[in-house]
C-alpha positions in Angstrom: 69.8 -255.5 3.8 69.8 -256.8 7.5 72.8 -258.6 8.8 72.4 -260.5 12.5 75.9 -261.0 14.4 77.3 -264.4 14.4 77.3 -266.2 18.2 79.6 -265.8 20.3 80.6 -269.4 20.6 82.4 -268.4 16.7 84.9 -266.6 19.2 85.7 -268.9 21.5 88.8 -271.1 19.2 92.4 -270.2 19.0 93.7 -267.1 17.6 95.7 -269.1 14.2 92.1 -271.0 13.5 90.0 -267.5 14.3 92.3 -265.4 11.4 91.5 -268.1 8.9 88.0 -268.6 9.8 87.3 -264.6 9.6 87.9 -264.8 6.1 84.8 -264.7 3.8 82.9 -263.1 7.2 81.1 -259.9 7.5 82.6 -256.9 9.1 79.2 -254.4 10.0 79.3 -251.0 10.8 76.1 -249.3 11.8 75.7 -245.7 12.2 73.3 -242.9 12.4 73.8 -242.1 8.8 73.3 -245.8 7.4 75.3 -248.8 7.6 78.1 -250.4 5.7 79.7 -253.8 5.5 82.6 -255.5 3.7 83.6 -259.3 3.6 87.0 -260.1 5.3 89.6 -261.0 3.0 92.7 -260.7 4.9 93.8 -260.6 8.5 96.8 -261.1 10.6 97.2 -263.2 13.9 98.8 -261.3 17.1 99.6 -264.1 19.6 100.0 -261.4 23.0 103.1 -262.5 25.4 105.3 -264.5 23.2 105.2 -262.6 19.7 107.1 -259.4 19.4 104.9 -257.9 16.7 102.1 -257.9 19.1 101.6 -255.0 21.1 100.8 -257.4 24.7 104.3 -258.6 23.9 105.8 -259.7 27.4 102.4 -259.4 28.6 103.0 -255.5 28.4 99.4 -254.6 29.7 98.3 -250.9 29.5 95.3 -248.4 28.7 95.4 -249.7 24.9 95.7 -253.2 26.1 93.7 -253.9 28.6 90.7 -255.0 26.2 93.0 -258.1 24.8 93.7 -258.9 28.8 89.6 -260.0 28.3 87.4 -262.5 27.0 87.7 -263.1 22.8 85.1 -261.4 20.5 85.8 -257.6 21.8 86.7 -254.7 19.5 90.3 -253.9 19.6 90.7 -250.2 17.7 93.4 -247.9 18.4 95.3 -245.3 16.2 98.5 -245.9 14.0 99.9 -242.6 12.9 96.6 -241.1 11.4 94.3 -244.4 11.0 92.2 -246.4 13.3 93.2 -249.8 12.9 90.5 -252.6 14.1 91.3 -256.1 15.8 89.6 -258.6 17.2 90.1 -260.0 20.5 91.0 -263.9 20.6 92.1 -266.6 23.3 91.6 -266.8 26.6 91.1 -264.6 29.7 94.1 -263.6 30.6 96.6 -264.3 27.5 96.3 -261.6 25.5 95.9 -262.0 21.8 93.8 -260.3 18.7 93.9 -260.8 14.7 93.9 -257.8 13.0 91.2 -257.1 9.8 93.6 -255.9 7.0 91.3 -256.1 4.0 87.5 -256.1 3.2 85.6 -256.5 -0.1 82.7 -254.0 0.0 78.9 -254.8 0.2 76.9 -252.5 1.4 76.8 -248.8 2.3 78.9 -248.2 -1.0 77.9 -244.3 -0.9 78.6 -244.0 2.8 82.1 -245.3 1.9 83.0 -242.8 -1.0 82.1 -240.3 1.4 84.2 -241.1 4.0 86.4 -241.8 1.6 86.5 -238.3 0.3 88.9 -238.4 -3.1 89.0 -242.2 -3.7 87.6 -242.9 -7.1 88.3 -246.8 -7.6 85.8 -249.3 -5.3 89.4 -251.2 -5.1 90.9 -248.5 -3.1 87.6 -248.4 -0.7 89.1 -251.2 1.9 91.8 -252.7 0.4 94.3 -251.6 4.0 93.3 -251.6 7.5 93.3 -247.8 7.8 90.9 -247.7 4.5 88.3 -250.2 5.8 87.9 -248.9 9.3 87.3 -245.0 7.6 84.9 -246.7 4.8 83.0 -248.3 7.7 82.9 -245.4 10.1 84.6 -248.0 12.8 86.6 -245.5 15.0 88.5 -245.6 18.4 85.6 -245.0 20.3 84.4 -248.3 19.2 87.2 -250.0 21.4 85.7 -252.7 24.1 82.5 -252.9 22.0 81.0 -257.1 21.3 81.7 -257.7 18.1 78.9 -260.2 18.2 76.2 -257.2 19.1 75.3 -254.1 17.0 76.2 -251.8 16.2 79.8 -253.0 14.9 79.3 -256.6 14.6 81.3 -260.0 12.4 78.0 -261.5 10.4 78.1 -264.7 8.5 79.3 -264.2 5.2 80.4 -266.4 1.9 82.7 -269.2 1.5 86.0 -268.0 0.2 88.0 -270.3 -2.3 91.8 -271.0 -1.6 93.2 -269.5 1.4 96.8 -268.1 1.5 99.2 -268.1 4.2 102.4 -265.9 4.7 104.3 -263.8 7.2 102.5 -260.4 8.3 103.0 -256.9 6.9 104.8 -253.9 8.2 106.5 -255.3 10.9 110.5 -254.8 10.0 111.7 -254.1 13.8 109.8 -257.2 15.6 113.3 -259.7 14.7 112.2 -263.5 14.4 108.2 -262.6 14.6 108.6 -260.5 11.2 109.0 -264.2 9.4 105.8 -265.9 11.7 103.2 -267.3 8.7 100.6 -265.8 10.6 98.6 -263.4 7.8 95.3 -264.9 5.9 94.2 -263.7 3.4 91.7 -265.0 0.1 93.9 -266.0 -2.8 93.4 -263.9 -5.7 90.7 -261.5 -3.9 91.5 -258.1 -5.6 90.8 -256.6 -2.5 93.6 -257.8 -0.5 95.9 -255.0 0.6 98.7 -256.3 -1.4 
């Protein structure tokens, strides 16, 4: 299977249209040993200055940042406890915002996954969390500042999705009113969704 990475121009709209329209899109990780690709089926909106979940909240700008300072369409990776966790940059120069990728429904590179995977026996458990999809993928820090609409870890055009679903974000208890924000997406009934 080849997969060619969407325009740019799909990166260039607000951060609350870009989570929704990510959905059904292909996430693409190439590698020296093979490639492997899920659909997006859930993702969460970061709006930078004004949203206290985000971590640009009060335009906090540091190392880790700095990429979501830049133009939309970058890679956004950084580590949570012991998972990478990827993002996409989105809005303007300047204003910096990102939509996490919680969720992918495999579709290629099924034996790469299981072996970066190591114990997981179920295809459900392959990408269904943000930790889990960047390991199945081999998308790791290093992949921070890269295009996502160049290879080698590109978004694809994908499938249409059915009914979309619309809710406040996951595992974000200490960010006060921003904890209630309907800003996660993710593909109604999708057995991939992280939960």
């Amino acid at each position: 299977m080849t997969f060619q990475p969407i325009d740019y121009a799909f990166f260039q709209q607000p951060t609350l249209n870009l989570a929704p329209a990510l959905l059904g899109k292909l996430l693409v990780k190439e590698t020296e040993f093979g490639t492997a690709s899920g659909w997006i089926v859930e993702t969460e909106a970061y709006i930078g200055p004004e949203d206290r979940a985000a971590h640009s909240y009060g335009n906090r700008r540091t190392k880790r940042t700095e990429v979501m300072f830049g133009p939309p369409g970058y890679a956004y990776t950084y580590v949570m406890h012991t998972h990478c966790l990827m993002n996409v940059v989105s809005g303007e120069i300047g204003h910096p915002e990102a939509v996490l990728i919680r969720a992918l429904e495999p579709c290629s590179g099924f034996d790469l996954m299981y072996q970066r995977r190591g114990n997981v026996k179920k295809e459900l458990e392959l990408t269904n969390g943000p930790g889990k999809l960047t390991k199945s993928l081999g998308i790791v820090k290093e992949d921070y500042g890269r295009g996502m609409f160049e290879y080698p870890l590109f978004i694809a055009e994908g499938k249409e999705v059915g009914s979309i679903a619309v809710g406040p974000r996951i595992g974000i208890n200490n960010s006060r009113e921003a904890v209630h924000y309907p800003w996660r997406f993710w593909v109604e009934g999708n057995p991939f969704v992280s939960r």
